[in-house]
C-alpha positions as a printed NumPy array, in Angstrom:
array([[ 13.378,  28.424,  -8.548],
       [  9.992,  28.334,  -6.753],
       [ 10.198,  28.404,  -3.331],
       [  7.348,  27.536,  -0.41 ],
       [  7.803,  28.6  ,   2.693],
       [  5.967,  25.89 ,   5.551],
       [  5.383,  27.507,   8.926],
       [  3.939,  25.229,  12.025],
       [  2.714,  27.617,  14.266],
       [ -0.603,  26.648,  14.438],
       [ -0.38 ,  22.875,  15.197],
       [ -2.605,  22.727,  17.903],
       [ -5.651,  23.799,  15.414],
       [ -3.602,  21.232,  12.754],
       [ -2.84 ,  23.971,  10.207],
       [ -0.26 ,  24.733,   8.429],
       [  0.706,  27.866,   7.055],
       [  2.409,  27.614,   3.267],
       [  4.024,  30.832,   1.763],
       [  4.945,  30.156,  -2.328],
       [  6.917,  32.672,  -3.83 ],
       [  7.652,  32.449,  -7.761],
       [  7.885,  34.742, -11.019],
       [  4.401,  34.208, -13.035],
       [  3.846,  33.845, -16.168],
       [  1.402,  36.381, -17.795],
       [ -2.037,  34.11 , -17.063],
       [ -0.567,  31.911, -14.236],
       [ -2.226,  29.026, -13.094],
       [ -1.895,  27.055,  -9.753],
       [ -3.202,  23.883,  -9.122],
       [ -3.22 ,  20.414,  -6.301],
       [ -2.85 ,  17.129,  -7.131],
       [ -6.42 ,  15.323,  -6.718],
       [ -4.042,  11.636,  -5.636],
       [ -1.124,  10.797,  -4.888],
       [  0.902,   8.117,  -7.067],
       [  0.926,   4.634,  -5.797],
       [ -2.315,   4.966,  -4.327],
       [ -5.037,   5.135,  -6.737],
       [ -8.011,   7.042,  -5.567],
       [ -9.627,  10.531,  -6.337],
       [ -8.325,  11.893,  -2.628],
       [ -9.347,  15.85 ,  -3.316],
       [ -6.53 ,  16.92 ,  -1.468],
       [ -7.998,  20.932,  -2.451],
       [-10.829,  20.237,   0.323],
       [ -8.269,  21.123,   2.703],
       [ -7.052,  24.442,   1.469],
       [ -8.175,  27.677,   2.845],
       [ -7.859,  31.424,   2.541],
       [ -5.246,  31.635,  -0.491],
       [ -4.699,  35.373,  -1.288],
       [ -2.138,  36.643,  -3.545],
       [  0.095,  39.372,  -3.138],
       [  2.782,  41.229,  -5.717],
       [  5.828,  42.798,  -4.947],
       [  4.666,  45.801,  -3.397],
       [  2.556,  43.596,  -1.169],
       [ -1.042,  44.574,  -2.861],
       [ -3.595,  42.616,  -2.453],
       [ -4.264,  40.637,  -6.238],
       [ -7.358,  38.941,  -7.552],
       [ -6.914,  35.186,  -7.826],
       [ -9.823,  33.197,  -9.147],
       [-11.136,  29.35 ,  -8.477],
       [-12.005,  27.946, -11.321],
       [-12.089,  24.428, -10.628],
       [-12.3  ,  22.13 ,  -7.957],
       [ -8.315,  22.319,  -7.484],
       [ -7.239,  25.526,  -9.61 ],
       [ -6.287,  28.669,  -8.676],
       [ -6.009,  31.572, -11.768],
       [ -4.159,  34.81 , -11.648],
       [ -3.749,  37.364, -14.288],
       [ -2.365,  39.994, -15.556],
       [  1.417,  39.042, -13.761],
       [  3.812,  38.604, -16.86 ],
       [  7.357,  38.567, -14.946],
       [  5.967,  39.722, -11.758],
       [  7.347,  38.244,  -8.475],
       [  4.394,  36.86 ,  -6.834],
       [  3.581,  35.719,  -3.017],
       [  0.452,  33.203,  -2.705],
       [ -0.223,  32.267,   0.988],
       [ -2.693,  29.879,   2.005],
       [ -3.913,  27.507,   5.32 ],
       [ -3.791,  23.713,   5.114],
       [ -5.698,  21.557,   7.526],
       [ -3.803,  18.66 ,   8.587],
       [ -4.822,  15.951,  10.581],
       [ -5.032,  12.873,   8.43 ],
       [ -2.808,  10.331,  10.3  ],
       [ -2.317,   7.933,   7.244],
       [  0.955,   7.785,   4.987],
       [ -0.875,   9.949,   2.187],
       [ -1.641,  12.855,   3.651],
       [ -0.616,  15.297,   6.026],
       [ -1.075,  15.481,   9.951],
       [  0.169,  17.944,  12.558],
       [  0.014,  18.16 ,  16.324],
       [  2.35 ,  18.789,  19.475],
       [  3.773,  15.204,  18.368],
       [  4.497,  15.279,  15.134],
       [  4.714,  17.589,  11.645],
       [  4.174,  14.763,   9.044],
       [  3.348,  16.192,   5.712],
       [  3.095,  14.584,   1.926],
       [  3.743,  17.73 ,  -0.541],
       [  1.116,  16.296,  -3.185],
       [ -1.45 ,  17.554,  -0.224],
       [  0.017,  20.906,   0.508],
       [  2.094,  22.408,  -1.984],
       [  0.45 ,  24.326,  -4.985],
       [  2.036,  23.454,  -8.278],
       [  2.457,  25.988, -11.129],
       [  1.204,  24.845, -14.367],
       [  3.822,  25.782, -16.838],
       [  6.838,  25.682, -14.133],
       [  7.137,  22.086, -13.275],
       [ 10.418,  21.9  , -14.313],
       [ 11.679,  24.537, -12.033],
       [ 14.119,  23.462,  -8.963],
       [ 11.888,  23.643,  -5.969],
       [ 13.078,  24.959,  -2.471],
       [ 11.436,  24.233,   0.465],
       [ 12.008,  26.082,   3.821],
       [ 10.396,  24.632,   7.62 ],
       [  9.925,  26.984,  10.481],
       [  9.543,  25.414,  13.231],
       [  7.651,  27.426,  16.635],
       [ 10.031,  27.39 ,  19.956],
       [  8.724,  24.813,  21.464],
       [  9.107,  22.202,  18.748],
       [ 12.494,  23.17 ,  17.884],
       [ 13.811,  19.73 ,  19.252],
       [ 12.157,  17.727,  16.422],
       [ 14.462,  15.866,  14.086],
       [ 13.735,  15.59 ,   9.911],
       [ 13.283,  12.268,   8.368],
       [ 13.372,  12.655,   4.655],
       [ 14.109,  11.308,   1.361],
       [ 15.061,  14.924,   0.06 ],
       [ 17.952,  16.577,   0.088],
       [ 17.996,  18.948,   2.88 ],
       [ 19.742,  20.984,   5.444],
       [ 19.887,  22.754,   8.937],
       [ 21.919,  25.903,   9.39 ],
       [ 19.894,  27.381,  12.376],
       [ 17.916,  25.051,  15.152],
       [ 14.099,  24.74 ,  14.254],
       [ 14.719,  25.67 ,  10.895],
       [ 15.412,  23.223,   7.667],
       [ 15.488,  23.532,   3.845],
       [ 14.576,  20.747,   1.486],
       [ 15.745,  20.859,  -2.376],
       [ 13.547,  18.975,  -4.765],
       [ 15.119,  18.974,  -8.225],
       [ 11.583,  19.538, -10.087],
       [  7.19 ,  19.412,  -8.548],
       [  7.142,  16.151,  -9.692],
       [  9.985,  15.079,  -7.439],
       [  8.982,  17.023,  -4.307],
       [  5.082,  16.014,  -4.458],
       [  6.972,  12.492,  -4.508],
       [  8.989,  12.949,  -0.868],
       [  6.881,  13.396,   2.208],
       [  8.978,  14.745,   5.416],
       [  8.209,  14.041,   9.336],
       [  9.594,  16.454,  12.111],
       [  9.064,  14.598,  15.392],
       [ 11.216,  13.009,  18.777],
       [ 12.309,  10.002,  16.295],
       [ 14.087,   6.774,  17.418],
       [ 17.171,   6.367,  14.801],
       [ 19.516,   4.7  ,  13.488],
       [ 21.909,   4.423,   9.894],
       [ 23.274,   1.254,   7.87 ],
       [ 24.587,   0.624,   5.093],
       [ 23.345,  -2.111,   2.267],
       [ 25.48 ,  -2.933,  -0.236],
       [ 27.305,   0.665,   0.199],
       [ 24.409,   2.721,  -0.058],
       [ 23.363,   4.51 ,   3.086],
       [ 20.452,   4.   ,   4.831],
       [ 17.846,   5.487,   7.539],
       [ 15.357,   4.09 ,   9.719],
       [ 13.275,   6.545,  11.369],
       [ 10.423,   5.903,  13.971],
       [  8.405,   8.156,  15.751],
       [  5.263,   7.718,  18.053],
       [  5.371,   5.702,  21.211],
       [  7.084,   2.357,  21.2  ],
       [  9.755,   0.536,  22.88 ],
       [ 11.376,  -0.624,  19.434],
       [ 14.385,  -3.402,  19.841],
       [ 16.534,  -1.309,  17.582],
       [ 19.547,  -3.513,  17.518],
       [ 17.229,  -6.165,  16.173],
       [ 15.674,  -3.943,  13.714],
       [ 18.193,  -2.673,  12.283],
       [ 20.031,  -6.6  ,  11.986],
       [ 16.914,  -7.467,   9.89 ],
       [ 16.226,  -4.703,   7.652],
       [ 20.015,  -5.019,   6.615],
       [ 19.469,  -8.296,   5.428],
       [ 16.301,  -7.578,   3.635],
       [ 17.861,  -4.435,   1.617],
       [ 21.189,  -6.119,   0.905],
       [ 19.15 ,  -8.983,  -0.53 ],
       [ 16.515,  -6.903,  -2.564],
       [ 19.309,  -4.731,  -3.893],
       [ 21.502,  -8.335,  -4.818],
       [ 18.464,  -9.685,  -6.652],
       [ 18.092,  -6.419,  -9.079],
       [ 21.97 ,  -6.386,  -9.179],
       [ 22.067,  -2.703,  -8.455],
       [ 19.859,   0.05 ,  -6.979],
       [ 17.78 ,   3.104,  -8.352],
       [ 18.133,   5.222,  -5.109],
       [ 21.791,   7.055,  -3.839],
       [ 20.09 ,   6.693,  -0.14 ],
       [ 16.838,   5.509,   1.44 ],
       [ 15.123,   6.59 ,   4.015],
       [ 12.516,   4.363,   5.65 ],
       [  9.621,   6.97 ,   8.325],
       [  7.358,   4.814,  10.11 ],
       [  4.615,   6.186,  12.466],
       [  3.625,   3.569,  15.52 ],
       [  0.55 ,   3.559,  16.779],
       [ -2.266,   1.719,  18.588],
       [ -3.633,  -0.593,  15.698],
       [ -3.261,   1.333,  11.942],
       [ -1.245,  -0.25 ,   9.359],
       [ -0.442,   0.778,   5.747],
       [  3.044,   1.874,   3.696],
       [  3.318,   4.271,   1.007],
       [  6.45 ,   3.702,  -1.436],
       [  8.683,   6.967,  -2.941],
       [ 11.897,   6.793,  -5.225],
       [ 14.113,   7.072,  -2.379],
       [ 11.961,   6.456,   0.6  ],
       [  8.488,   4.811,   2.651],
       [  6.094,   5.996,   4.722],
       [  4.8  ,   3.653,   7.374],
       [  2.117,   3.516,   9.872],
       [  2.147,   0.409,  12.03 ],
       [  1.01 ,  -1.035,  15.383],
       [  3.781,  -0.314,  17.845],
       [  3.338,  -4.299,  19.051],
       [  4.614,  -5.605,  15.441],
       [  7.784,  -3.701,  16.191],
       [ 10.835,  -6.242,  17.546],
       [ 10.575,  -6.206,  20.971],
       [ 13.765,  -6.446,  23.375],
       [ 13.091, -10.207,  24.1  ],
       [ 11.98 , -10.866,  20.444],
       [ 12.664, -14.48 ,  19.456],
       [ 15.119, -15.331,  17.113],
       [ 12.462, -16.672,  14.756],
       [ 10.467, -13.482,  14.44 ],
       [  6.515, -13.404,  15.83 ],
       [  3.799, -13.348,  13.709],
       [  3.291,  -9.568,  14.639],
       [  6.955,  -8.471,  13.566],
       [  6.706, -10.993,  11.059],
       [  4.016,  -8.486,   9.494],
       [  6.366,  -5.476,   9.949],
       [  9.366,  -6.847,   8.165],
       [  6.963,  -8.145,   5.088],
       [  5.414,  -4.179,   5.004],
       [  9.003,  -2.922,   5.127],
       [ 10.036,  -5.446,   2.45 ],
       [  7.266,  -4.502,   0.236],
       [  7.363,  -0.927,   0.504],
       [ 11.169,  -1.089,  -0.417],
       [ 10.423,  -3.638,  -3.36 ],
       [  8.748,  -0.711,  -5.02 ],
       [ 11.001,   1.165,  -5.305],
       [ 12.477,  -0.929,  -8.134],
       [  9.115,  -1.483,  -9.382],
       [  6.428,   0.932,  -9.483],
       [  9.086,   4.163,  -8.805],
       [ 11.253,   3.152, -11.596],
       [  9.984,   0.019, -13.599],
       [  6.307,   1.608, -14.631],
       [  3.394,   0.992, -16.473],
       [  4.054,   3.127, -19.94 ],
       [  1.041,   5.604, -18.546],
       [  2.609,   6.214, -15.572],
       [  6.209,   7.674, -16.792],
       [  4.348,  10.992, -16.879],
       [  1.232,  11.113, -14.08 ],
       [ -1.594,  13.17 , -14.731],
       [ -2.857,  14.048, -10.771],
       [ -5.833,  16.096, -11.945],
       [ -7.917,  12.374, -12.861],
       [ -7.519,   9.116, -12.703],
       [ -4.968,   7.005, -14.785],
       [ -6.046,   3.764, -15.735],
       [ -4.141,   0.252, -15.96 ],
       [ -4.688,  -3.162, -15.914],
       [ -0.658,  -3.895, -15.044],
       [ -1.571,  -3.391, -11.398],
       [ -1.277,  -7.352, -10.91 ],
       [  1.735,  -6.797, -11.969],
       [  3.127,  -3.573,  -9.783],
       [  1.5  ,  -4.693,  -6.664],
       [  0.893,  -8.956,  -7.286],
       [  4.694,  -9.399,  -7.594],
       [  5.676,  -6.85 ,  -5.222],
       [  3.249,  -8.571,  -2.789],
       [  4.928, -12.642,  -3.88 ],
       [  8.428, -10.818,  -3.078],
       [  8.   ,  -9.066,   0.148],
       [  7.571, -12.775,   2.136],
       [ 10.031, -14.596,  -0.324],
       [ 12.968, -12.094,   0.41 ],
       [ 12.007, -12.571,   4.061],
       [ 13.057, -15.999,   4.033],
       [ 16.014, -15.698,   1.28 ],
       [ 17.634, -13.337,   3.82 ],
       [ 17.739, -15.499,   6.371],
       [ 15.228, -13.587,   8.644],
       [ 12.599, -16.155,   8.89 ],
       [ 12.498, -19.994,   8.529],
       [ 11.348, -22.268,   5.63 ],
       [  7.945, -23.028,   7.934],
       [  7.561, -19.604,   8.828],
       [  7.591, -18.486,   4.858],
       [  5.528, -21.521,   4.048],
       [  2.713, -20.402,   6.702],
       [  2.707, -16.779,   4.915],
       [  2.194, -18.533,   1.665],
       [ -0.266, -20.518,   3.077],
       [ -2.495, -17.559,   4.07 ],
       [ -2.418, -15.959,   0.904],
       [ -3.724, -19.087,  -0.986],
       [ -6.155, -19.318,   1.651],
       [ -7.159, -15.893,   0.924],
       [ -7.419, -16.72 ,  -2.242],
       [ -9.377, -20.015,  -1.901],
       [-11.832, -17.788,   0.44 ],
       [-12.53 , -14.804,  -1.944],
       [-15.817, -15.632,  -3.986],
       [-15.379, -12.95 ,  -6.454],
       [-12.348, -14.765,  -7.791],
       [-14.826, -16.383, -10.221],
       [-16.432, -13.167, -11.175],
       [-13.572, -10.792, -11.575],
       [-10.587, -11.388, -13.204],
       [ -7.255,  -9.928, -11.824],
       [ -6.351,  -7.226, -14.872],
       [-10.311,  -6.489, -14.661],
       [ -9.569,  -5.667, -10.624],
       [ -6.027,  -3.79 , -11.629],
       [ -8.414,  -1.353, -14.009],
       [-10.657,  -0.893, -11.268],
       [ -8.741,  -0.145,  -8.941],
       [ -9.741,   3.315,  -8.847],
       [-13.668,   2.619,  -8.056],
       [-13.133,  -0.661,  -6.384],
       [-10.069,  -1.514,  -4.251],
       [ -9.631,   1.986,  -2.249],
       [-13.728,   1.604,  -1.833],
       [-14.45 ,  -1.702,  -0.303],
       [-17.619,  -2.267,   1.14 ],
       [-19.598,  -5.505,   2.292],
       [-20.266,  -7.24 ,  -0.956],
       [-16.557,  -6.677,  -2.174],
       [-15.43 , -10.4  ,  -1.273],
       [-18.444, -11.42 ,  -3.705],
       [-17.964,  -9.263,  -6.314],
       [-14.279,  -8.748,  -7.075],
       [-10.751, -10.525,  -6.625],
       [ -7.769,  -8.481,  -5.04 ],
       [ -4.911,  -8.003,  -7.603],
       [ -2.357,  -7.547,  -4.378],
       [ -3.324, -11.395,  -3.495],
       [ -4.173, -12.909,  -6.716],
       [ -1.172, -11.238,  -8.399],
       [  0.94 , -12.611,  -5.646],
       [ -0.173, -16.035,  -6.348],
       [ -0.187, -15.417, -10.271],
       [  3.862, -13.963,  -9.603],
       [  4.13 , -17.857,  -8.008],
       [  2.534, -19.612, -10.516],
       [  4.574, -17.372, -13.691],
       [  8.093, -18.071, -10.999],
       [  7.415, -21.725, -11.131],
       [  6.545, -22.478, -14.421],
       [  9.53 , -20.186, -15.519],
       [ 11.891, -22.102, -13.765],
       [ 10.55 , -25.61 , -15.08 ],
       [ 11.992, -24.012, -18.587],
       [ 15.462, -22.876, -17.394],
       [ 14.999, -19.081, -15.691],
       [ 12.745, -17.369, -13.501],
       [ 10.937, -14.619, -12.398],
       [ 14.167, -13.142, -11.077],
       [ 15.42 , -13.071, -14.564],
       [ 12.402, -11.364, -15.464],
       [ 12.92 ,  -8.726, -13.332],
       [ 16.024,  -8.097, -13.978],
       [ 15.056,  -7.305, -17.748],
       [ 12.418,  -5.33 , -16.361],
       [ 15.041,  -3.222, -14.785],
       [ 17.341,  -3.623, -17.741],
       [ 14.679,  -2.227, -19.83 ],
       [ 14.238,   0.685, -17.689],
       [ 17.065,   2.166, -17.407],
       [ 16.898,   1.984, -20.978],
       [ 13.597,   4.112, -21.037],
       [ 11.844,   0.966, -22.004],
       [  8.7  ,   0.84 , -19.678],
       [  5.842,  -2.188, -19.327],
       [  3.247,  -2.358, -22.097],
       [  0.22 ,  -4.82 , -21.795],
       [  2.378,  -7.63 , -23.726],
       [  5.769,  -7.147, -22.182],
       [  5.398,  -9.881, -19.546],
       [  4.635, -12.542, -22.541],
       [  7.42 , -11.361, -24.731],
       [  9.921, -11.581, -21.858],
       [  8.695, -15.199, -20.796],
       [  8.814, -16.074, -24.309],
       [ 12.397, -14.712, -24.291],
       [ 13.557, -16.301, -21.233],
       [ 12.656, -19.905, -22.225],
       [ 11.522, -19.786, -26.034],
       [  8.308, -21.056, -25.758],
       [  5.362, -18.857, -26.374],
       [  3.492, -18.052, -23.384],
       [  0.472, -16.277, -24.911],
       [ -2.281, -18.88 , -23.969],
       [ -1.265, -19.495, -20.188],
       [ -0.612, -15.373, -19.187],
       [ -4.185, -14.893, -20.889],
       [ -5.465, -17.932, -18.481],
       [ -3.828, -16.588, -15.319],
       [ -4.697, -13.231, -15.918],
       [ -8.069, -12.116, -17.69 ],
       [ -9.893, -15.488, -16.844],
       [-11.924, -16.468, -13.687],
       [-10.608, -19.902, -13.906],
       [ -8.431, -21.861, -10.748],
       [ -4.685, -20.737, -10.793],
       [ -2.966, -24.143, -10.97 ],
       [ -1.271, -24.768,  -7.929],
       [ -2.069, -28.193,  -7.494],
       [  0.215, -28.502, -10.678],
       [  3.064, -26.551, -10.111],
       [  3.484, -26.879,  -6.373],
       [  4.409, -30.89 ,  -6.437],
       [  7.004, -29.815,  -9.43 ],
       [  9.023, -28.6  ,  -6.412],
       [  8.717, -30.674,  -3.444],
       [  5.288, -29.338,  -2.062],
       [  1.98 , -31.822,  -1.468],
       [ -0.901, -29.513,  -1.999],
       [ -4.223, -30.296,  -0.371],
       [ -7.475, -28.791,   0.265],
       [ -9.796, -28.962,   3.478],
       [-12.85 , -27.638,   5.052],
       [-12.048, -24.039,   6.938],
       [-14.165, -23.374,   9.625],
       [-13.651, -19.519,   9.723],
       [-16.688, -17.749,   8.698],
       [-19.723, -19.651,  10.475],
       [-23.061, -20.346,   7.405],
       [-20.654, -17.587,   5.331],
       [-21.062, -14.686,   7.584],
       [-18.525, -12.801,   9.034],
       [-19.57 , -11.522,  12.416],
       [-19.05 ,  -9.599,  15.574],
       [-20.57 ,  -9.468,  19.233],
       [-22.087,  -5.976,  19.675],
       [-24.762,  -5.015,  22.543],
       [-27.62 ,  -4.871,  20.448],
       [-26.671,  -8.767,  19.034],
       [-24.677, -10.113,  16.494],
       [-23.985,  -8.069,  13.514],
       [-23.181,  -9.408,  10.046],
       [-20.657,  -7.772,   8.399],
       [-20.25 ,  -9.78 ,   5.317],
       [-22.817, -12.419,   3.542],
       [-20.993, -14.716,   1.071],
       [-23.745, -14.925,  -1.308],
       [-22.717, -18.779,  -1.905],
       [-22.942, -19.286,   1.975],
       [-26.203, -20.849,   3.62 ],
       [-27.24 , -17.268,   5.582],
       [-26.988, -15.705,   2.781],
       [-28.968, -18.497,   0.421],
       [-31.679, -18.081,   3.465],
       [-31.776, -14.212,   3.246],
       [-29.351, -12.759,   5.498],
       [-27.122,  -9.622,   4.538],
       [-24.586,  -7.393,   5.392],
       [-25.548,  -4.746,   8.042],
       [-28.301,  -7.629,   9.69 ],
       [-28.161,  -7.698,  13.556],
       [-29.077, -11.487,  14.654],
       [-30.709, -11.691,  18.207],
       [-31.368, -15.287,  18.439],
       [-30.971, -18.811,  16.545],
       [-33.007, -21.899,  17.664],
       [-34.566, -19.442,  20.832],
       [-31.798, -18.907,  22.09 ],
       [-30.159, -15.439,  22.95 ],
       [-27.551, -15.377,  19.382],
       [-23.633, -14.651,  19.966],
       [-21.294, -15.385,  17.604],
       [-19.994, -18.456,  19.645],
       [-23.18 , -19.926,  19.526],
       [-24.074, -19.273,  15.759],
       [-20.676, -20.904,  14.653],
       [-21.621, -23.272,  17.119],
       [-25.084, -24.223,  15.496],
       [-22.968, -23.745,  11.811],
       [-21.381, -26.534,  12.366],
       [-23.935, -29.368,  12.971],
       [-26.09 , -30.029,   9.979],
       [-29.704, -29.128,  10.15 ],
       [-32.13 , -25.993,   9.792],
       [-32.186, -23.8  ,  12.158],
       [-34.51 , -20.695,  12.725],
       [-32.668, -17.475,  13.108],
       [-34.473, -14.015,  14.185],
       [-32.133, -10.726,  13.31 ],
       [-33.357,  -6.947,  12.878],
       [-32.848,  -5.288,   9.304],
       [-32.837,  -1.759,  10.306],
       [-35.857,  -1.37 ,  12.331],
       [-38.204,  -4.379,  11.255],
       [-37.71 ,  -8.218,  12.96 ],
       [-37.237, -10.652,  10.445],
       [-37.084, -14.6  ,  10.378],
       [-35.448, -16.951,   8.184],
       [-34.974, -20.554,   8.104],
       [-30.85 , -21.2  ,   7.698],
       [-29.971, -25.103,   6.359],
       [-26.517, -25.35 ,   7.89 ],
       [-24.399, -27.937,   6.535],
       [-21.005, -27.779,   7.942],
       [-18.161, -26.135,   6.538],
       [-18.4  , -23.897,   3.233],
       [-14.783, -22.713,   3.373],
       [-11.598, -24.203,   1.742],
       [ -8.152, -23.984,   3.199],
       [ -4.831, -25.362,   1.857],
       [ -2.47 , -27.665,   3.322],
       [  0.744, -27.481,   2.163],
       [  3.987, -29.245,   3.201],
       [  7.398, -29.334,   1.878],
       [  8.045, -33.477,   1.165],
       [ 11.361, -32.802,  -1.014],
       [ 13.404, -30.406,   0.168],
       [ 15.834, -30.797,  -2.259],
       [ 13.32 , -29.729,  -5.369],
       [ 11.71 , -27.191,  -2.444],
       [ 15.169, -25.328,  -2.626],
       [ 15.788, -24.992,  -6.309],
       [ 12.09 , -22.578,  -5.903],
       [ 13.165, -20.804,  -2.295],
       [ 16.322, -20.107,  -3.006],
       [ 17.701, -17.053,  -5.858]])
């Protein structure tokens, strides 16, 4: 058994102190994940390790070597019990990483825990020390685990892979335990809030039960769902058996919250949906590359349209087929991600398995010309999950039934392949779906949901969208207006605007962003003066109205509408 030692003492500088104890092999090597899985980007998790020393079992000091950016060598220690300590700084407040203070002790393994090469098989045990005056803090995770003595806990992981896979928080935690379709449940918050509880826990019920229903059974014994509130961050990271959240504390139910849930909580309940979706898919149905992760570089698919696009067409669907928000509510979520969609110029230049494979230089690295140059395989594989759901269930099944044999296939060993979506639609219904995955997928061309949609009781329209003023977003700042993003198809950007431009007056008058979506809206040319860096710079902007499109959609027969909504 390996066994790590985590001590807290020194949470006011946001270190933490990790003591790893094993029996080496005779050249043992020791080495940190450079990601996490189910976030795909190079993190270099090793930047935050300091002072490792090794020690043998007389306590002498032993020579242990870096040799790469996130391996450790030691030699000469055939059989030899072996004590490595090290420092980890910790004070990265998101869901894949680890952050400590007098609040809270939140930390993802993958960022702190030194792996053996050669011993990942090993049963891992992991012991917390908590100082004095933390010794009040409860655990929320999805490991086993224990508390004999106050302050102190151990955590079992059954293998590295597993325990880089189950981040733990020690914090004052608002709590409380369910039950969905007789598998036990937590839901764990920590941070300031003033959480309705009673309504949170009513709603999450219903979205588990329902999830779990749909796949007919459930990969997990128990689930654990850790969410962090806080001002305005927002993100989820999915695990086998549990989620990591981070959310602003107003889209938590609040103790008058309506019985049709606000926007804000609205938001909440479609991240906790999501997050718990994946643990069907991504956790246990997989790409074939990703049975095995290699965390020293980057593993490549184009399935992500897949992992995260239906994941993403789920999370608001299961909302409404549990009963926790309305028909109009679910059809105004829908409506924002076509809209999204509609809005996103590099739709026509990417295609969505092209984004999936880029994930790892694109997606987690999004910068001002993003919206022009690629398309986002969370929202276009949402709306390519629709378009697959409806057509599927014009020939007799659905995407329900597909995921089902995903799961099927799983627990038979049998993972996703880069032709198992076709085969299974051509399974379900007999026809051969080649030709229209290979459209929806790895072309540029319009999804067709001005097809599908009237199939099942929807009108589908388009209209002018008023929402980024001559195709710039913008913000007020002291110094003027600053453009954040040019579409390169919008009329500033035609004229010779960009990204990072600070505009300090249109027509001679003093610019603010009222006034420039103002002047975007009336049809003419209009001067504009902005700074680009340092230099003053004029150019001549032809405004003609609207550039955007938005959908309109409206359910005209609910009858057909229902035969889509419902399971």
């Amino acid at each position: 058994m390996l066994h790590y030692q985590i001590e807290f003492d020194d949470y006011r500088q946001h270190l933490i102190h990790v003591t790893l104890r094993f029996v080496a092999d005779p050249t043992q090597v020791l080495s940190l994940p450079t990601w996490i899985p189910g976030s795909y980007l190079i993190r270099e998790f090793s930047k935050h390790i300091e002072s490792v020393r090794a020690y043998d079992e007389e306590g002498r000091l032993l020579e242990i070597q870096k040799f790469e950016k996130n391996k450790w060598r030691l030699f000469n220690t055939d059989h030899e019990l072996i004590t490595v300590e090290y420092d980890v700084y910790a004070y990265d407040l998101s869901v894949r990483g680890a952050y400590v203070d007098q609040t809270r002790l939140y930390v993802n393994p993958a960022c702190a825990c030194l792996g053996l090469e050669g011993q990942e098989d090993k049963a891992v045990e992991v012991e917390l020390f908590l100082p004095d005056e933390l010794k009040h803090f409860q655990l929320a995770t999805g490991m086993a685990s224990k508390s004999l003595v106050k302050g102190r806990f151990t955590l079992k992981a059954k293998n590295y892979a597993e325990l880089i896979d189950a981040p733990f928080e020690l914090a004052e935690q608002t709590r409380f335990s369910f039950e969905a379709n007789g598998i036990p449940h937590e839901f764990v918050v920590s941070g300031k809030h003033a959480m309705n509880a009673a309504r949170m826990q009513q709603d999450i019920e219903k979205i588990c039960a329902t999830e779990i229903s749909m796949f007919g059974s459930a990969p997990f014994a128990n689930y654990t769902f850790m969410t962090m509130a806080t001002a305005n961050s927002y993100g989820g990271l999915e695990h086998p058996n549990s989620t990591s959240l981070i959310s602003p504390r107003e889209d938590l139910p609040k103790a008058n919250e309506p019985e049709e849930p606000s926007e804000d909580y609205q938001r909440f309940l479609g991240l906790c949906s999501h997050e718990y979706f994946h643990s069907w898919l991504v956790k246990f149905i997989r790409p074939e590359n990703f049975v095995n992760y290699d965390l020293n570089k980057e593993g490549y698919t184009s399935l992500l349209w897949i992992f995260e696009g239906f994941t993403s067409y789920y999370d608001d669907l299961i909302l409404l087929r549990s009963g926790v928000i309305s028909q109009a509510s679910y059809i105004k979520l829908l409506k924002t991600q076509i809209d999204r969609y509609l809005q996103n110029p590099g739709r026509f230049v990417q295609s969505v398995s092209e984004s999936s494979f880029d994930a790892w230089v694109k997606f987690y690295r999004q910068d001002e010309n993003s919206n022009n140059a690629g398309t986002s395989y969370y929202n276009k594989g949402c709306l390519v999950a629709l378009c697959l759901d409806l057509g599927l269930r014009l020939r007799g099944s659905s995407l329900d039934a597909l995921m089902r044999k995903l799961y099927e296939n799983a627990q038979k060993g049998i993972q996703v392949h880069e032709r198992t979506i076709v085969e299974l639609c051509n399974e379900l219904t007999g026809d051969n779906w080649i030709e229209q995955i290979n459209h929806l997928i790895n072309t540029t061309d319009e999804l067709p949901l001005d097809q599908l949609f009237p199939e099942f009781g929807l009108s589908y329209s388009l209209k002018n969208d008023k929402s980024l003023p001559l195709g710039l977003k913008l913000v007020d700042k002291p110094e003027g207006v600053l453009v954040q993003s040019a579409r390169r198809d919008g009329a500033a950007a035609q004229a010779g605007l960009s990204a990072h431009d600070v505009i300090i007056a249109i027509d001679g008058l003093k610019a603010t962003v009222k006034l420039v979506e103002k002047y975007a809206k009336q049809e003419g040319i209009y001067s504009i003066l902005a700074f680009r860096r340092d230099e003053l710079m004029s150019f001549d902007v032809k405004a003609a109205g609207s550039e955007l499109t938005e959908v309109e959609l409206k359910v005209e027969d609910q009858t057909k509408a229902e035969k889509w909504f419902k399971a």
